[in-house]
N, C-alpha and C positions, 0 to 999 in steps of 0.2 A: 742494726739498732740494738741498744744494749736492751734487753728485758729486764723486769724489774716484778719479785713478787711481794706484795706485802700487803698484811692486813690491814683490816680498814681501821684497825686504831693506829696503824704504824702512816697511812695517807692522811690522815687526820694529823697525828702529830705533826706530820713532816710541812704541810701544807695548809695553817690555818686558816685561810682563806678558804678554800675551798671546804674546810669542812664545817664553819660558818654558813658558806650559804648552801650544803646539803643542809644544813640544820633548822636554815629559815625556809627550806623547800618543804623539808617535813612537816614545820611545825603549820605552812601556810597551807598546804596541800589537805591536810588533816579537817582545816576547821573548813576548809572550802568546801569539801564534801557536806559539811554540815548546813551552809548557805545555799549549797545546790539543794538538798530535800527541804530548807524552808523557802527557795522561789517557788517550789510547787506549790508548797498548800497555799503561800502567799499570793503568786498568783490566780489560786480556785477565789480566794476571798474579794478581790479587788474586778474578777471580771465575771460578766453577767450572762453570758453563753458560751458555747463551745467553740463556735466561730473566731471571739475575743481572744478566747482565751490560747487558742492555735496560732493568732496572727499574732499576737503580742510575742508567743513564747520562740517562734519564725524569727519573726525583725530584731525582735535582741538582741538573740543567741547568734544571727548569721553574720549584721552589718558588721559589727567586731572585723570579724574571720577577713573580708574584704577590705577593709582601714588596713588590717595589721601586714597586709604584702607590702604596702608603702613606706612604711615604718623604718622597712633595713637598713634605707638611706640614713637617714638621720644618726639610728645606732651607730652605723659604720662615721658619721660624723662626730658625735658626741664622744663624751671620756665614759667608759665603761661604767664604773665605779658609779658615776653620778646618774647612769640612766638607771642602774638598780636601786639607788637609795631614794630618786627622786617619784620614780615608777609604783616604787611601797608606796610611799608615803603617801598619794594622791590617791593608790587602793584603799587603804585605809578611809581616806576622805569618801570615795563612790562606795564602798561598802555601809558606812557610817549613816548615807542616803534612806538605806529602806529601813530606817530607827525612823524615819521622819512618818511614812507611807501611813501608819496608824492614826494620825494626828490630820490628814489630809480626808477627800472625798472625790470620787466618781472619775473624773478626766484627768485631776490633778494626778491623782493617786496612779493612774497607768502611767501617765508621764514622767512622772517619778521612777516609777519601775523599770520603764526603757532606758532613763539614760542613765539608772542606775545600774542595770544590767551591761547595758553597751559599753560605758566604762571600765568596771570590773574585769569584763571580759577583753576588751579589746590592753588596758592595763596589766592584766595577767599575761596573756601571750607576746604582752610587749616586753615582760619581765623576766619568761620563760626565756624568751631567745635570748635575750643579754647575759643571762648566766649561762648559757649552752657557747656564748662568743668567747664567754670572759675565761673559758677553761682553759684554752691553749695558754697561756696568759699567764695562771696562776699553777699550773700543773706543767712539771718537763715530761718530754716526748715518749721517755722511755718506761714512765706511769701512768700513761693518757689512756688505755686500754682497761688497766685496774681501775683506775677513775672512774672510765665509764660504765664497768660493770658494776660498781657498786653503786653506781648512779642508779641504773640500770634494777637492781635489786631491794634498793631505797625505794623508788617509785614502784612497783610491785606489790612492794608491803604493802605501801601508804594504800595504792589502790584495790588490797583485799580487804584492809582493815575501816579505811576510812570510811565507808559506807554506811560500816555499821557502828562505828564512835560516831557520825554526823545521824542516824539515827537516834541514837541515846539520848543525845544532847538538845534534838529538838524536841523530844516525845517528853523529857522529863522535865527541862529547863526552858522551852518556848521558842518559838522563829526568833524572837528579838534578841536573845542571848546568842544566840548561833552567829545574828549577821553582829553583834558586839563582838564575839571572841573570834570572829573573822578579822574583822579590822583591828583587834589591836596588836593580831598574830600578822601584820602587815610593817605597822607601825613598829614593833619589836623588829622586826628584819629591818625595817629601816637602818634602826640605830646600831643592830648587830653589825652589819656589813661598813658603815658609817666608819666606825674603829679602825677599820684597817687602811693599809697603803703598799700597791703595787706598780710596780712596772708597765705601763700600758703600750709601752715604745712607744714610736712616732706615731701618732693620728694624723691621717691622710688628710689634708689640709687644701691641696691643689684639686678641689672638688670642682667638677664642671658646674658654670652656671646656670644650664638648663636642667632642673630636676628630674624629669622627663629622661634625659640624655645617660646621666647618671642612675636611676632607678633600670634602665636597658643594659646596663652594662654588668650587673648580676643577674639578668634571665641568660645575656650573652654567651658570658663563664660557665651558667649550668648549662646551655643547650651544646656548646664543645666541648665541656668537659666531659669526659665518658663516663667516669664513676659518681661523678657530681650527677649525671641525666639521671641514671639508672636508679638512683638510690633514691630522685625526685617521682618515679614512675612506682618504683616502689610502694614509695610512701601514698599513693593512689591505692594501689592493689590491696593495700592492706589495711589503710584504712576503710576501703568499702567494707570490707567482714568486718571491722572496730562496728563499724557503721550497723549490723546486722548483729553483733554478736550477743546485746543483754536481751534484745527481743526474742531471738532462737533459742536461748537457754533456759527463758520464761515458756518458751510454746513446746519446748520439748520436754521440761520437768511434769508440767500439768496437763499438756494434750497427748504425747507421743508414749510417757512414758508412765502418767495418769498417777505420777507420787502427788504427796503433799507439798505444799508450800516449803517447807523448811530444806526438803532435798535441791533446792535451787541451789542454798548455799554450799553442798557439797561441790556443786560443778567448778563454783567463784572458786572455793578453795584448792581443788582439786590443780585447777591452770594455775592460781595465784602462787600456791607453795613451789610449785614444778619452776615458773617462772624466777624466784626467790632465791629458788638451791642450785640453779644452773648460772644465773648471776655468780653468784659468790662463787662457783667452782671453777667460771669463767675468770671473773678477779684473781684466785689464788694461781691459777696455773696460768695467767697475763697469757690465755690462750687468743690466737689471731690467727688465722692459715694465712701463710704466703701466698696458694695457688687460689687464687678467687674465685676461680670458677667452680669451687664448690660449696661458696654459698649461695650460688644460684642452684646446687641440690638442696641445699636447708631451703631456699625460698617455696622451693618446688613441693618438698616435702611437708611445709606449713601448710600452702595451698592444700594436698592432698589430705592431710591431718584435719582438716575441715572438712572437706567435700564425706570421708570417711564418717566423722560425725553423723552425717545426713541418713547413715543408716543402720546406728544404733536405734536399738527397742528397748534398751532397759536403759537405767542407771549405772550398771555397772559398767557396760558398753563407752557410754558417755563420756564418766571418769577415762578410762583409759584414753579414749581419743583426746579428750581435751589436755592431758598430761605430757602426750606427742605434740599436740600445737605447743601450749608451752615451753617444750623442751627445745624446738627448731627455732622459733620465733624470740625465745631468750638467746641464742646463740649467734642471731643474726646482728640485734639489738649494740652489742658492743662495738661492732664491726662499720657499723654504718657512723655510728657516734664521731670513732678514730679517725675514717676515709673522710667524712664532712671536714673536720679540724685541720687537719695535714693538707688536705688539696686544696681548701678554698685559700686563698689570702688573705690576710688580715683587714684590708680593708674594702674586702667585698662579701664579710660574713654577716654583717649584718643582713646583706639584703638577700643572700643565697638561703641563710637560716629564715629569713621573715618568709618568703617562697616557701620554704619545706613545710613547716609548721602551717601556715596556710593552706596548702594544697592537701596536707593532711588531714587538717581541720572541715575543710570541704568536702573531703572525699567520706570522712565519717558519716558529715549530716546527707549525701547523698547517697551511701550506703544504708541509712536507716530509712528515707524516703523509698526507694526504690525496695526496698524489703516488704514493706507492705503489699505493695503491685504484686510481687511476684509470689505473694502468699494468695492473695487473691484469687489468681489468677491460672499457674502453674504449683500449688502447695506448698507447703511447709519445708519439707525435704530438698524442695528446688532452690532455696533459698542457700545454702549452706554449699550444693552445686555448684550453682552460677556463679557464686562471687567469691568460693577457691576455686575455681578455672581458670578465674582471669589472673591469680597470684598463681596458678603452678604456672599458666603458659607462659606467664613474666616470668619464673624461674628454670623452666627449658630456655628462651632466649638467653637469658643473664650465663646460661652456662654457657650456649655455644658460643656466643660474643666471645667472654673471657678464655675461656677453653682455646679457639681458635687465635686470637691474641697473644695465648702466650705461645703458642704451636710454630708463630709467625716472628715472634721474640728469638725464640730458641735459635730458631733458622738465621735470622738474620745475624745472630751474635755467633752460629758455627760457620756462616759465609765467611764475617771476619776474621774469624779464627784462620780461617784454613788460607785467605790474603794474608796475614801474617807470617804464616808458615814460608808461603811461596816466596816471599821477598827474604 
């Protein structure tokens, strides 16, 4: 495969589409952050106990996550184009919902909140994956790597910076402004992406009519595909630590390590940047290893890059470890992006991507559930342990697999060699 390096104004020129919807990714991702810190105080306002306020912020946040595995069918049925323009637009609409919540009272008002939430949510990750399908699509094969690292480093930013622009925005200008400049940063992507026209080739048409039948036949494809499984198990490992990681960085700035408040944001910055500069260094040098079995040492090495954290004492300590996580876990990042795009088929992406994203999405919220327990119970330090153990031990398997695989490659391709010779 030919490589290709180029900067990201030169993937942008080359490729309007695609940098269109990096563009509606930022600009949507940015204000989301803002509507995520006004569900909180929105939610303190609207419910009456601690109880409420737990179960409400549970059922919201999860049923989504469950709806959205179902989903791929359809994506993989619909025209691409039209599930991201139509997906805005209806965001727009459920975000547009808790403008109303002020103007309501008591029952009304959480029921508002749920299915405004449930929406939002379950419409974002419905939106995520259509533009994660629609890449192969608008991008050729031999800049799908660049692609995805600057994808890769686009989300990184957004996700050191947006925290604290959705901060600003609600502390000076109010929740209500937050969920308005949420939705019309919806509705702008709408119309942005609207403009254009691509090639979507043939849309698989000879769909089975048991949905059931057809929803099976992408868990099928990942459960034999070998890079498609692994990168699904993966996505487990690693969101457990997602799932542990802003609560561990809050108990280690202020318990473990007894700074102020504000050295929290060293630690955000400290991964965020590291995350940012290995992207792009990843994009310029269209870096990819051929031999796979050595990102199951980057997996390994992420895992350990955590477990290590667990026994920093200072801030300085900190920094450096979380710069190592960063550094393996941006490296791995491109690499799963390209194997997902190239192996799945085009019209079994939708439902392989809804699965990933989901299992992902799951393993987060049950790495933050299970973080509590094990704080409880086994400490602070045990937390940061336990769930890089289970991403290095996936990163020992992932090498002997691949490693062994290709040992069995080799062989099989000098057997033939040397039947060639003989005849």
């Amino acid at each position: 495969m030919k490589k290709s390096k180029q900067s990201i104004a030169g993937i942008w020129r080359k490729y309007p589409v695609y940098r269109d919807i990096q563009i509606t990714t930022i600009l949507t991702s940015f204000f989301n952050w803002s509507s995520f810190i006004a569900m909180l105080f929105l939610l303190g306002e609207i419910t009456s106990s601690g109880i409420e306020l737990g179960v409400l912020w549970a059922l919201s946040g999860l049923s989504p996550l469950i709806f959205n595995a179902f989903l791929g069918v359809y994506l993989d049925r619909w025209n691409k184009k039209r599930s991201i323009i139509v997906s805005d637009f209806f965001r727009f609409i459920s975000f547009s919902l808790f403008l109303f919540i002020p103007f309501t009272e008591e029952y009304l008002s959480i029921f508002i909140f749920f299915i405004a939430r449930f929406f939002t949510g379950l419409l974002s990750s419905f939106n995520s994956t259509a533009k994660q399908v629609v890449i192969p699509q608008i991008v050729q094969k031999e800049d799908l790597v660049v692609a995805n690292s600057y994808s890769y480093m686009i989300t990184s930013t957004v996700r050191l910076s947006g925290a604290a622009v959705g901060g600003v925005i609600v502390s000076f200008f109010g929740i209500h402004t937050a969920y308005l400049l949420t939705a019309l940063s919806c509705l702008f992507s709408s119309f942005l992406i609207a403009r254009h026209h691509w090639n979507e080739g043939s849309i698989e048409r000879n769909h089975r009519s048991n949905f059931w039948a057809e929803l099976s036949s992408g868990f099928a494809f990942a459960k034999n595909n070998l890079y498609v499984k692994m990168i699904l198990i993966s996505s487990i490992t690693i969101g457990i630590i997602i799932g542990s990681y802003n609560l561990m960085l809050e108990r280690y700035s202020t318990v473990i390590y007894s700074e102020r408040e504000y050295y929290l944001s060293l630690l955000y910055i400290s991964e965020g940047i590291t995350s940012v500069l290995v992207g792009y260094i990843v994009a310029k040098k269209n870096l990819i290893f051929e031999k796979k079995w050595k990102y199951g040492l980057l997996y390994g090495a992420t895992g350990l890059a955590w477990i290590l954290f667990s026994f920093s004492t200072n801030i300085i300590q900190g920094i450096w470890f979380l710069i190592l996580f960063g550094l393996f876990s941006a490296l791995i990042a491109p690499f799963e992006r390209f194997t997902m795009q190239n192996v799945v088929p085009d019209y079994l992406r939708g439902k392989v991507f809804g699965l990933w994203g989901t299992l992902t999405a799951v393993a987060i919220q049950g790495g933050a559930l299970i973080t509590g327990f094990i704080i409880e119970f086994l400490g602070i330090q045990a937390v940061n342990q336990i769930t890089g153990a289970f991403h290095l031990l996936f990163g020992v398997i992932f090498t002997i697999i691949f490693y062994f695989n290709l040992n069995k490659s080799q062989s099989l391709l000098s057997t033939k060699r040397e039947g060639t010779d003989i005849q």
